[in-house]
C-alpha positions in Angstrom: 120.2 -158.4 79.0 117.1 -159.2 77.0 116.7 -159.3 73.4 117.8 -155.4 73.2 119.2 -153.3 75.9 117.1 -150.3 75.4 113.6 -149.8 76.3 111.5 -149.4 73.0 108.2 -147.1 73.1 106.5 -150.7 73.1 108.1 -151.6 76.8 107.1 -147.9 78.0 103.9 -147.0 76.1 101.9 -147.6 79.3 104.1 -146.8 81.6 104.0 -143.8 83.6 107.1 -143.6 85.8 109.9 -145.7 85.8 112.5 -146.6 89.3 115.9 -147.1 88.6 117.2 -148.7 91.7 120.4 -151.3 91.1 123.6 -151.3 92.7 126.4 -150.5 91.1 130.4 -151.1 92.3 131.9 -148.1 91.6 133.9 -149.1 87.9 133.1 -147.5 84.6 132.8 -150.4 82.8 130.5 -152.2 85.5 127.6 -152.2 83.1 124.9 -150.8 85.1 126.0 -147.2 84.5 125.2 -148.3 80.8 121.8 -149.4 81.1 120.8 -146.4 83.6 121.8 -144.5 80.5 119.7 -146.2 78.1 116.8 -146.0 80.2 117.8 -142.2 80.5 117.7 -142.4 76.7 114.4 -143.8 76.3 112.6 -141.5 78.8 113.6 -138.4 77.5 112.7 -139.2 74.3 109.1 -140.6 75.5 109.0 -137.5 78.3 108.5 -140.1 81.0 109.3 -139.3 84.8 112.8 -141.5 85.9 113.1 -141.8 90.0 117.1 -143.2 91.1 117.2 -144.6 94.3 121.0 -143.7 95.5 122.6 -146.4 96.9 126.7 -146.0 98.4 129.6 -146.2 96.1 131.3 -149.4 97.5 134.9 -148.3 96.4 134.1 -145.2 98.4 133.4 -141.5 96.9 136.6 -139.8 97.5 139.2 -141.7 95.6 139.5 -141.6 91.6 141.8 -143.5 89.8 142.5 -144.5 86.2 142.0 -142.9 82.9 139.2 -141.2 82.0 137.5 -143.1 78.7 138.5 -142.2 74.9 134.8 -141.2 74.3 136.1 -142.3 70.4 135.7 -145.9 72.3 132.4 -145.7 74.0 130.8 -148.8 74.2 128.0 -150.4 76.6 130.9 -151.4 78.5 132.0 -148.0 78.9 129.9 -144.9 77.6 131.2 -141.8 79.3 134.2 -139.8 80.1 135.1 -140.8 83.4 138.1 -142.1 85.3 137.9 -145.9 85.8 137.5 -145.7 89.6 135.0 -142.7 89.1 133.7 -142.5 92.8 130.6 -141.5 92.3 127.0 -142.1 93.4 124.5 -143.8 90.5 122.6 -140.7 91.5 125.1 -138.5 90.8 126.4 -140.5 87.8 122.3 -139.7 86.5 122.9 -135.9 87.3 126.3 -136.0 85.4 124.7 -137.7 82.5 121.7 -135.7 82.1 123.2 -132.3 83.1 126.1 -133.2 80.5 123.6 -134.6 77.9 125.6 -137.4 77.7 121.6 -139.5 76.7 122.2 -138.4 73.4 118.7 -136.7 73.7 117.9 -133.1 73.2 115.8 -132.6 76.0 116.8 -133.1 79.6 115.6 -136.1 81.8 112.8 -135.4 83.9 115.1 -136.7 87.1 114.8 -137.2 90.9 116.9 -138.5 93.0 115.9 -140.3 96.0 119.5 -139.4 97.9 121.3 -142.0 99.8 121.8 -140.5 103.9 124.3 -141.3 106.5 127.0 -142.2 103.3 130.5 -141.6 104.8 132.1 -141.0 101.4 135.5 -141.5 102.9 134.7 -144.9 103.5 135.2 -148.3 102.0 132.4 -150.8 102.3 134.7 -153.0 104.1 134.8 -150.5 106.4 131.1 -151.1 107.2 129.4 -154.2 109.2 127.0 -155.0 106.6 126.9 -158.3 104.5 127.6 -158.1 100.7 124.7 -158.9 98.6 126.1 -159.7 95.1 125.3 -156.9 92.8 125.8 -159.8 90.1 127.0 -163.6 89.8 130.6 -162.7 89.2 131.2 -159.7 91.9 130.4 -162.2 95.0 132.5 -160.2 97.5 133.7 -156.7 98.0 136.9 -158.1 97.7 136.6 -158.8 93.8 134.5 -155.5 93.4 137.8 -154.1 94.3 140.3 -155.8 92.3 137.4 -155.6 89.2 138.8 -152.1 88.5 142.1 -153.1 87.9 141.4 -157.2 86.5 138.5 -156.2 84.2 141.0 -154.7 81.9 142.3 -158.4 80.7 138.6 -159.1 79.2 140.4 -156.8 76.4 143.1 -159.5 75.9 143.6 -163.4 75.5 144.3 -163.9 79.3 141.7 -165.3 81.4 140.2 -163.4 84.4 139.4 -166.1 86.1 135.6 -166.2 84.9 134.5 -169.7 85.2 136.4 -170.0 88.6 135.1 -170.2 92.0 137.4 -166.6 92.5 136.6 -164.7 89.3 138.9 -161.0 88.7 141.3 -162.6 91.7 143.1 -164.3 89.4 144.4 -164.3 85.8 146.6 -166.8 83.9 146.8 -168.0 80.2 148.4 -171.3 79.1 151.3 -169.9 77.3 152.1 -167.6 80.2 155.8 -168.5 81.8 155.6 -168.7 85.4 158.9 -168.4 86.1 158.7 -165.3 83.9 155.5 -163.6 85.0 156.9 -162.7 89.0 160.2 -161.2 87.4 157.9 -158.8 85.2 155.2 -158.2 88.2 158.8 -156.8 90.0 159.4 -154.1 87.7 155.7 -152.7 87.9 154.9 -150.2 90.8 151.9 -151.0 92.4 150.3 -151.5 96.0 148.3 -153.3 97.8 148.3 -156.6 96.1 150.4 -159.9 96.7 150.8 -162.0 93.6 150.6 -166.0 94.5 151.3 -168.7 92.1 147.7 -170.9 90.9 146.9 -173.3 88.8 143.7 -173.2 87.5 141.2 -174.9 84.6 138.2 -172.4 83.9 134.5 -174.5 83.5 131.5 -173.8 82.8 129.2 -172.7 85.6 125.8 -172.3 85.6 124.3 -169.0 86.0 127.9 -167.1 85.9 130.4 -168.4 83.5 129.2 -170.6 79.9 
């Protein structure tokens, strides 16, 4: 999120191991998986040692869900041909990738994996006493990390996500939507586990997670 988003030989000349340890949220296009990529990218073509820490899948690492990605569409928001909901480790993610050559690079990664123990995959980080630490400004509870999977996708169109709310991905709205209309079309879609609620709501500017 500097002025490139891949390590040049000039970041990595004097380097001689680099840690890759962030936590991601479980979703394709949660952006993370993108830059672990390009650093994958930039270390197999400057034969430089790469260490992942594994850290838990917070969706869990049993169900998958959604389409895997049109590799036609690759993107930094989505690179690879996986589902949506991929549940999967960044460690494993950084096997996949490098066993897969999905770097772009001829030669494999020289890869370890610091593993993650005591990781019930079948369970949900709400499942779990621990407090959520915001992977970034916009995923503030596990609660958003959740619905991300499914609310991301309006980024692609002109509704808002809520960014520049207090509640980003829990909501969505344009002003041209018809909210008399809206429930009536919600009806005819099969889905669970969500209740839709009726909000108004002004996106601003906040500092440090919406301009």
């Amino acid at each position: 999120y500097g002025v490139h988003k891949i390590p040049t030989y000039k970041d990595v000349k004097n380097v001689d191991i680099i840690v890759f340890d962030i936590q991601d949220i479980g979703a394709r296009y949660y952006t993370y998986i993108s830059t672990m990529t390009n650093i994958m990218n930039a270390v197999a073509e400057f034969s430089i040692p790469l260490v992942v820490l594994d850290r838990p899948n917070p969706l869990g690492g049993v169900k998958v869900s959604g389409p895997v990605l049109d590799i036609d569409y690759s993107s930094f928001v989505g690179m690879h041909p996986i589902p949506i909901r991929h549940g999967l480790t960044v460690g494993e993610l950084a096997i996949m990738i490098n066993d897969n050559y999905w770097h772009h690079k001829s030669n494999n990664v020289d890869l370890t994996i610091v593993k993650c123990y005591n990781w019930n995959r079948s369970k949900l980080f709400s499942d779990n006493a621990n407090d959520w630490t915001p992977p970034s400004p916009n995923i503030p509870n596990f609660e958003t990390a959740l619905a991300y999977i499914g609310t991301c996708l309006f980024e692609g169109t002109n509704i808002s996500e809520g960014r520049g709310t207090d509640t980003p991905f829990l909501i969505f709205g344009a002003p041209w939507i018809v909210k008399d209309d809206l429930p009536k079309l919600i009806s005819k879609l099969s889905g669970e586990g969500f209740v839709l609620e009726e909000k108004l709501f002004t996106p601003v500017s906040i500092p440090g997670k919406s301009k």
